[in-house]
Structure formats: C-alpha cells, structure tokens
C-alpha positions in Angstrom: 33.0 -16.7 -3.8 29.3 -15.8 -2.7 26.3 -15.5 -4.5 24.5 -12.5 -4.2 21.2 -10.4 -4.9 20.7 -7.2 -5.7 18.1 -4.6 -4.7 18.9 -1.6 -6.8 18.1 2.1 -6.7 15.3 1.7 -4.0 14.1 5.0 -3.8 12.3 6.7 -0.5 11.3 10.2 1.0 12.9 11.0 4.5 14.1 13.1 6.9 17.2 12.9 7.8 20.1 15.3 8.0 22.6 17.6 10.0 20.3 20.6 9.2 16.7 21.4 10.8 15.9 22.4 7.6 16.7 19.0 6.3 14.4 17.3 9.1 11.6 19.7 8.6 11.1 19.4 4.4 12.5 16.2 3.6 14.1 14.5 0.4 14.6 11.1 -1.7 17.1 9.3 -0.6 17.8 6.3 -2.7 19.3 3.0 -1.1 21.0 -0.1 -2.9 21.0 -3.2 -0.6 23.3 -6.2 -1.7 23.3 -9.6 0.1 25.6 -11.8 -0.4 24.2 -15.2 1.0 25.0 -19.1 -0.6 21.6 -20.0 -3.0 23.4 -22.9 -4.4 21.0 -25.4 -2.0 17.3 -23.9 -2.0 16.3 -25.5 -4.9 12.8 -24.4 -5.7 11.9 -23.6 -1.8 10.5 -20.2 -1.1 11.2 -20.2 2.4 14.6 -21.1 2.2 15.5 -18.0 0.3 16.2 -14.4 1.1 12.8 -12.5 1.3 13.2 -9.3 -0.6 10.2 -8.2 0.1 10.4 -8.1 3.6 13.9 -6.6 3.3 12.5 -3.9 1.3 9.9 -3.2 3.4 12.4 -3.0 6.4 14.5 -0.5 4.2 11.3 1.1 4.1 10.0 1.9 7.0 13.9 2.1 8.3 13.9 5.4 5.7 10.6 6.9 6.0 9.7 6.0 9.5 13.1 7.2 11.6 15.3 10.4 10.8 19.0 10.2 11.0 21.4 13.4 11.4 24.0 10.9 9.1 23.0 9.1 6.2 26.5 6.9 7.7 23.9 6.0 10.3 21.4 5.5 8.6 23.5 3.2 5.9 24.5 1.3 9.5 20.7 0.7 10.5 20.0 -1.0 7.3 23.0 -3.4 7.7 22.7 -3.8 10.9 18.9 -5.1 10.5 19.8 -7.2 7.0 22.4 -9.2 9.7 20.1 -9.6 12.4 17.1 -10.7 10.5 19.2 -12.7 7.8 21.6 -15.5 7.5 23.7 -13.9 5.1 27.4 -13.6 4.7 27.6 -10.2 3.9 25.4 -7.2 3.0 26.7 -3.7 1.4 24.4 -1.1 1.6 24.5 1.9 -0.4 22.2 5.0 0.7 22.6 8.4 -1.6 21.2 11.6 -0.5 20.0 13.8 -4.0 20.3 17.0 -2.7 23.7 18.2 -0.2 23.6 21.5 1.5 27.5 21.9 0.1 26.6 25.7 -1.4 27.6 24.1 -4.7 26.3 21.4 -7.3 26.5 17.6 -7.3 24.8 14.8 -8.4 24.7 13.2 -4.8 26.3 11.9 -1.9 27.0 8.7 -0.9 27.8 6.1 1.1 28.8 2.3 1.5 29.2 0.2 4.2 30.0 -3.3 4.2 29.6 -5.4 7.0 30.4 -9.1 7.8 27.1 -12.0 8.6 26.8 -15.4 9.4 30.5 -16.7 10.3 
C-alpha cells in the first residue's frame, strides 16, 4: 500500500484538439493529478516532500503553454513529467475536456492514465 496526494479538479484554458476550430478558440480542460509516493519518513521536512506547487505549475504551463491533438497525449505529458521530476511510485492523471465536438450532449470526456515511478 502507498500513500498518496491528491490534486483535484485543477482547472486550465487550452488549446488542444483534433479540430482547428478547437486549436483556434480554446476551452477548460480540467486535470486531476494523483501521486502516490511513501510520506511515512519526512517528518516535518519541507524538502523531503512532494512539491505541489511546482507540480501544479508544471500542469500549468504543460496545459496552457503546449496544444495537443489528443487529450491521451496530453494526459501522457503530465505523467510523463510527474516521473521524471519526482520520486514517486506512481502517478494517475486524469485530464477532462468540457466541451466534445460529438454532435450531441455530455458532461465531458475523459481520460486516465496510470503509469509506474521509482522501482
């Protein structure tokens, strides 16, 4: 069993999407990052822990800086970085995209990916 933290329901505008419409107007996207890394040890020690500020600015700029034709890639780039810059054992990102060009009604899409840290 790992601990884990939660950053919930982050919420960003970007441009990502299949359609140049999409790219061009932008939309919130909203992005869920969990990390599931061992606190048992850090005591009191800020520098020991995971920095969720500078994981949610990484989110950040990940969302609003870069455009994606796939939230899937997108959902990748943010796990991708959490493993690279973290020593976690596992990170599941969640990125939903409000408004789907289905020619029909639904709350959102979206997508999870789980991938594997520190081994």
């Amino acid at each position: 069993m790992s601990d884990k933290l939660v950053l919930q329901n982050m919420t960003f505008y970007g441009y990502h999407g299949a359609f140049a419409a999409e790219k061009e107007v932008g939309q919130k996207f909203a992005v869920d990052l969990e990390v599931h890394t061992d606190i048992q040890n850090l005591g009191d020690d800020t520098e020991l822990a995971f920095n969720y500020v500078d994981a949610y600015t990484m989110v950040k700029e990940i969302v609003e800086e870069r455009e994606f034709s796939l939230v899937e890639t997108l959902a990748e780039t943010i796990a991708t970085q959490i493993v690279s810059m973290y020593d976690v054992k596992e990170v599941v990102v969640r990125v939903r995209k409000m408004q789907v060009p289905v020619g029909g009604y639904l709350d959102y899409l979206e997508v999870e990916i789980c991938r594997s840290g520190i081994k």
